[in-house]
N, C-alpha and C positions, 0 to 999 in steps of 0.2 A: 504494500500500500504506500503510493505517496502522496503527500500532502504539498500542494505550492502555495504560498502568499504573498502578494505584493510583489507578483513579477511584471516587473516595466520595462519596456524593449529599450536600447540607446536608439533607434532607429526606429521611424513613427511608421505604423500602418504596415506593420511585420508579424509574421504568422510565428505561435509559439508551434514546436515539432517536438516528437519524441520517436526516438530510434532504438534499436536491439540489436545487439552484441550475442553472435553467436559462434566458436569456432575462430574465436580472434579477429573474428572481421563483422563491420560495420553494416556489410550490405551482401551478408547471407541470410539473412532472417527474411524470408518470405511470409508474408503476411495478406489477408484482405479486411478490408471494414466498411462499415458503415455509416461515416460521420451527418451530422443535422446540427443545426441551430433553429433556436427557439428566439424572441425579443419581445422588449415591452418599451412600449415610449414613456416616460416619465407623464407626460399631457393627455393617454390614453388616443394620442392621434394614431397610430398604428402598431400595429403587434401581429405576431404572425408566425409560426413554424416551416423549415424548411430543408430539405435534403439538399445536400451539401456535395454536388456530384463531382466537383472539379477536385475533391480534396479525398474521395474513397478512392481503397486499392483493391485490385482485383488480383490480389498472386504476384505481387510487386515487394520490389526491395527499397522501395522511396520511403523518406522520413515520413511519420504518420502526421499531420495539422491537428493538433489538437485545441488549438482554439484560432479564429483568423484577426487580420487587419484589427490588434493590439496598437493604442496609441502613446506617445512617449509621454505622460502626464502622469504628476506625480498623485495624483486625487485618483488615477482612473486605472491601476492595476490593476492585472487578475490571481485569483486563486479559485483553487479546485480541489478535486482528488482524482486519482487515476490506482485503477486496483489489477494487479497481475496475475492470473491464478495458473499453478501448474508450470511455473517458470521452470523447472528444474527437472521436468516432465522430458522423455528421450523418445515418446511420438508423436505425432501432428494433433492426434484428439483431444479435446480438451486443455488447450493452452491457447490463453488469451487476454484479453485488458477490458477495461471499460474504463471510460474517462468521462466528467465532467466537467468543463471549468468556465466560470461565469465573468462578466465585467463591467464596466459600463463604458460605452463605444459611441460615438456619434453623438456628441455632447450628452443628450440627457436619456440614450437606446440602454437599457439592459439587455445585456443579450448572454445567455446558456449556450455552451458549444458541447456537444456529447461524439464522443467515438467509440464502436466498439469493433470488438475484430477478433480474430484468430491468427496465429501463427502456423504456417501450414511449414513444419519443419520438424526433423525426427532428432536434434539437438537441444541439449536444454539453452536455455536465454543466459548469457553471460553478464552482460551491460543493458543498462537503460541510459542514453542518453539523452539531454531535451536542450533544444539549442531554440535561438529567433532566424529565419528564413533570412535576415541578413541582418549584421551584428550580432552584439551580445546584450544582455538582462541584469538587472539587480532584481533582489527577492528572495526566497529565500522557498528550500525544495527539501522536504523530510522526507525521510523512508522507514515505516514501520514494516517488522516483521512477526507474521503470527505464525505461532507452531500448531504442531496437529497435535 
């Protein structure tokens, strides 16, 4: 399980990612998912839920978008939680994520960004890494682990 809060791109209008380490490399974890956003306008002018198609993987090794278009303001971070289950798992079933992480976007838009997915790989998961689509973040990114 991790925990992000109060992460703010250096770079405005940059999509927060998270990648998997499998096998000592960056870009063997094949994965697919299925990311959406959700929003609410602070004035009730529009709100709205939406599949997120430019940002799902179908059997791909691209960094996964876990939240998009983060602005560099220091009022308007986001935080979330993103949960791994079966990381350490050595077949493709049952090894996967779920993520949600929320913000507020477009001066006064909240907006919910969810991803979830599988790992189609017979490796267990080595690395999680979470970067900004260009630049780097302040914030702060915890990692709980629960035993069986």
């Amino acid at each position: 399980m991790f925990y992000l809060s109060d992460i703010i791109p250096a770079t405005d209008n940059t999509h927060l990612q998270m990648q998997f380490q499998t096998g000592g490399s960056w870009t063997a974890a094949y994965k697919t998912s299925a990311p959406y956003y959700s929003w609410h306008e602070e004035d009730d002018g529009s709100s709205g839920i939406t599949y997120s198609s430019s940002h799902d993987i179908a059997n791909g090794t691209a960094a996964q978008v876990i939240f998009e278009g983060l602005v560099n303001r220091g009022h308007q971070g986001c935080g979330g939680e993103i949960c791994l289950w079966n990381p350490a798992g050595t077949t493709w079933s049952g090894k996967g994520w779920t993520s949600e992480v929320m913000a507020t976007r477009d001066s006064d838009r909240v907006t919910r960004f969810a991803a979830n997915g599988i790992c189609t790989i017979t490796t267990a998961i080595t690395g999680v890494r979470f970067n900004m689509s260009s630049g780097n973040f302040s914030g702060t990114i915890k990692m709980y682990g629960i035993g069986g």
